[in-house]
N, C-alpha and C positions, 0 to 999 in steps of 0.2 A: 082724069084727075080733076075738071072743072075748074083746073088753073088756079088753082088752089095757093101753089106755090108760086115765088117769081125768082130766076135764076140769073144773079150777075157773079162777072167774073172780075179778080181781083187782077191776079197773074198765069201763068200756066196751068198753075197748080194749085188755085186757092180758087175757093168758089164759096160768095154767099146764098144762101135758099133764104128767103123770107115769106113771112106769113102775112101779107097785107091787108086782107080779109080780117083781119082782126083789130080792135081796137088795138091792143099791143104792141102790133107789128113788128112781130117774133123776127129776129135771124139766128141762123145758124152755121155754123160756119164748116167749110169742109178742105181740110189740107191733105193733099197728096204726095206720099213720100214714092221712094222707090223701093222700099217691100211693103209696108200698107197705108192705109188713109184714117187719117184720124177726122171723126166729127165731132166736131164742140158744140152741144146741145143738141136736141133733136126736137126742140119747138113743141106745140100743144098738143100734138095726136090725134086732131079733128079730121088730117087726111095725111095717107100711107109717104111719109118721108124715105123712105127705103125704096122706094119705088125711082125718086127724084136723084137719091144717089148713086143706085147703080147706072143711071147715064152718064155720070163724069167720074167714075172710075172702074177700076176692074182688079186694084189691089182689096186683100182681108181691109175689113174697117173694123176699126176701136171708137167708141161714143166715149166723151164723155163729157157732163153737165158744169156749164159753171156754177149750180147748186141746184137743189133738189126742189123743188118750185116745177108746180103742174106746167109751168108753160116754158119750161125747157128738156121736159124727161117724157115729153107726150108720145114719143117716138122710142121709146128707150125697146120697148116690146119688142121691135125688130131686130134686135143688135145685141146677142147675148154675149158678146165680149164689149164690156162697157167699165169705167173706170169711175172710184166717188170716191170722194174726201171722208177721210176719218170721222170729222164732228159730223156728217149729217147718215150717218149707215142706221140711225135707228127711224130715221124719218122714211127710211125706206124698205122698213118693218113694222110699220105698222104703227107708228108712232108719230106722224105727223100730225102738226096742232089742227086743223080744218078738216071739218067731216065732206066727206063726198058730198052730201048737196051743196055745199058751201061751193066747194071747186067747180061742180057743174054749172052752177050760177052764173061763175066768172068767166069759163070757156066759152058758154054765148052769148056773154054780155056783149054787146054793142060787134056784131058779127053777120057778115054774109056768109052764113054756113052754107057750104053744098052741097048738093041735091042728093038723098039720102043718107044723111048723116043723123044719127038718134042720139044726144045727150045721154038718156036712161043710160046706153049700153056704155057712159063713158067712166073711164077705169084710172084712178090713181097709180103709176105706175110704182110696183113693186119688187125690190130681188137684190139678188147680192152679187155685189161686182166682182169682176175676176181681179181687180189690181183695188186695194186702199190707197191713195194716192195722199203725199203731202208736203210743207211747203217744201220748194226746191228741187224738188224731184225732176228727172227729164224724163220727155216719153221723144225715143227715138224712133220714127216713123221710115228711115233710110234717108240720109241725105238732109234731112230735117230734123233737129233737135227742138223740141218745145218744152220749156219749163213752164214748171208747177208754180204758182204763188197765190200761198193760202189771202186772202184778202177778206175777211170778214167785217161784216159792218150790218148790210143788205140780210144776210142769212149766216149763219154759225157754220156753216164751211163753205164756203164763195170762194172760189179760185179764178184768180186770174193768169190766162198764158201767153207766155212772151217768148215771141219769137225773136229774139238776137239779131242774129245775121240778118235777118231780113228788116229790120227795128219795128216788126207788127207787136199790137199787143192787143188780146180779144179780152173786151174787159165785164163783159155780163153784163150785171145789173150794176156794178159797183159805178160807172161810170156812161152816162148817155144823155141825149140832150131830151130834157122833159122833167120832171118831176120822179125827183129820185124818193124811195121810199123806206124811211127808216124809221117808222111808226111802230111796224107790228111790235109785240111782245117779243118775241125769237130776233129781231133787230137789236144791234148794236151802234149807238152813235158814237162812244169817246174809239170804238175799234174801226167805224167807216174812216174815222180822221187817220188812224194811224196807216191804216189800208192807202188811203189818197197819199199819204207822205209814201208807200212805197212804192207806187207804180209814180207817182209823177217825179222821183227820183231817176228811172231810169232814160236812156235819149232814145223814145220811143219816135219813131218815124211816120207810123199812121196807127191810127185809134180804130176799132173794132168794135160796138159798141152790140149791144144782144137786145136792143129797142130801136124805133122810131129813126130819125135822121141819120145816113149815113155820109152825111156834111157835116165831118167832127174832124175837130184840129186838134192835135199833140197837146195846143198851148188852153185847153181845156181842163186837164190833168193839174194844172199849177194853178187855174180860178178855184177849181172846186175845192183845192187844196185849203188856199190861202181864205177862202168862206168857212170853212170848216172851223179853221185855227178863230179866225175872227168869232164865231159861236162859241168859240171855245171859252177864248177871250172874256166875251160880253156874259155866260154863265147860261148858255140857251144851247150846248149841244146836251140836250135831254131828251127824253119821251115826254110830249105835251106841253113842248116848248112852240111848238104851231107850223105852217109853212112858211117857207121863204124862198121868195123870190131872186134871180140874177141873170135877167134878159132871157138868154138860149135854154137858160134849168132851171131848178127850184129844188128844196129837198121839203120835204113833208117830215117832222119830227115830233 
């Protein structure tokens, strides 16, 4: 595998795989119930994730993406029981805004790819999920419940899942430390703010973030908030209102 992946463990039962090799520095997260294992994201597809998972489990696995973004569904090919959000099932038909050179650009930008890996062969993935997933929903795993919560802002159907009992919450792209992006076209800013009022609503106990630093604190969730509302405020949560800066993140708008 050329170590492609790097594996830490949360709890027993929770395991992150990241992508460090990449500028991005993909996670993806893997919860283990006691009848299956759900993976949240499957990171870029530059090297065989399915390979990295059956070492830390041995229950069926259900995938699914906190949104349809090349560099969470790279891995989706291995895993035909996979779950996706209502708003993004046509981006996973063939309807997604960025043509294939566009995505292949971004996969090796700024990347220690391993040794025989060829871009040309690399593939937007495509297909229809066995479950449409939405907000509120539970996906019960055995012994673990994870709720649905549609979070759009980052991409038109971005879910975030929150684990309860345990107070985790895996939050994608909607929430990480770096330079959050809510430029594209297919971005929503006045919906990232409403998103940030729902997850930093809840008494999340550790943050999960699907980028860069995994030294992120609860009380994250109420800055970005409270930034948000202040943009809101001032008449700059737009497209082409500019970046901004807040020490640990920034969003790009």
């Amino acid at each position: 595998m050329d170590n492609w992946f790097t594996i830490d463990k949360i709890d027993e039962n929770t395991y992150i795989i990241s992508e460090y090799r990449h500028w991005e520095e993909t996670h993806c997260y893997l919860l283990n119930g006691n009848i299956r294992s759900l993976l949240i994201d499957t990171g870029l597809g530059i090297s065989n994730i399915y390979e990295e998972v059956l070492k830390l489990t041995d229950k069926p696995i259900t995938a699914v993406a906190t949104h349809t973004h090349w560099d969470h569904i790279g891995g989706h090919k291995y895993f035909p029981d996979f779950y996706a959000h209502a708003d993004e099932l046509d981006w996973l038909n063939g309807k997604f805004p960025l043509s294939i050179e566009t995505i292949r650009e971004m996969v090796i930008d700024r990347c220690d790819l391993p040794k025989g890996f060829c871009v040309n062969n690399y593939e937007f993935f495509q297909g229809i999920p066995t479950k449409v997933l939405r907000d509120h929903d539970i996906i019960d795993i055995g012994g673990r419940e994870i709720e649905v919560l549609h979070t759009p802002g980052h991409s038109p159907g971005h879910m975030c899942f929150w684990e309860k009992s345990k107070g985790y919450l895996f939050t994608g792209d909607l929430v990480y430390k770096d330079t959050l992006f809510a430029y594209y076209p297919s971005t929503d800013p006045e919906a990232y703010l409403d998103s940030l009022e729902k997850v930093a609503a809840l008494p999340v106990k550790e943050v999960f973030p699907a980028h860069h630093s995994l030294d992120i604190e609860p009380e994250i969730l109420i800055r970005m908030r409270e930034a948000f509302r202040n943009l809101k405020a001032d008449g700059k949560l737009h497209h082409g209102s500019g970046t901004f800066g807040y020490g640990d993140w920034g969003v790009w708008l």
